[in-house]
C-alpha positions in Angstrom: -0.7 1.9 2.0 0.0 -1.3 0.0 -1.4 -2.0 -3.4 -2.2 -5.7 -3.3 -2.7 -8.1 0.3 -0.4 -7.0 3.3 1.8 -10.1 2.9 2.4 -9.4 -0.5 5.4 -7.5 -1.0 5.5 -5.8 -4.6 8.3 -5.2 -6.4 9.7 -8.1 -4.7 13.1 -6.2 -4.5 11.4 -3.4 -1.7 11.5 -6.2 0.8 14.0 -4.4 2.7 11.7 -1.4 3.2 8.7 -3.6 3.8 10.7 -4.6 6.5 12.0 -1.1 8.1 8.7 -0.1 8.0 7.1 -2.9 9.6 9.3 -2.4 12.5 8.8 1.2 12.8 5.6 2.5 11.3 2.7 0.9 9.8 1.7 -1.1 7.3 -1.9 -0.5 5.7 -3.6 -2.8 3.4 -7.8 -2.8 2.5 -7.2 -5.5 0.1 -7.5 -9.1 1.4 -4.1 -10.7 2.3 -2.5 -12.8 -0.8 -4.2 -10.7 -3.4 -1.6 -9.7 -6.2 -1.0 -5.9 -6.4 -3.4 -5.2 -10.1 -3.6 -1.5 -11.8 -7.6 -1.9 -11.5 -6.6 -2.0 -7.4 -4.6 1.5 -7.0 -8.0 3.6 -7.5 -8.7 2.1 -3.9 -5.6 2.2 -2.4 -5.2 6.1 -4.0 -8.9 6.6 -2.2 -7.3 5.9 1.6 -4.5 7.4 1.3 -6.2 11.2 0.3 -8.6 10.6 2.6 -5.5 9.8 5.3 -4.1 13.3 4.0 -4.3 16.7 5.1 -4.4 17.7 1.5 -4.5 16.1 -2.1 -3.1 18.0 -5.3 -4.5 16.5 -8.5 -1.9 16.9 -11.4 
């Protein structure tokens, strides 16, 4: 689950596993594409990946 738009890779220096995964898994992204990765957007992204989860531990 990406932070910011699908075509956004962030940090810039995981391009490499943007890549492996994009070959073989799956890239998510609820944010519209070219949107900046922003602290105010991991809430979200933190929402689909629990509910994507068989389990959550909150710390």
């Amino acid at each position: 689950m990406l932070a910011g738009g699908i075509d956004v890779i962030y940090p810039p220096e995981h391009d490499r596993l943007y890549a492996a995964i994009a070959e073989s898994g799956a890239l998510v992204a609820e944010i519209p594409p070219g949107t900046e990765p922003h602290g105010r957007l991991f809430p979200r992204r933190n929402r689909v990946i629990s509910g994507l989860s068989l389990g959550t531990v909150v710390v």
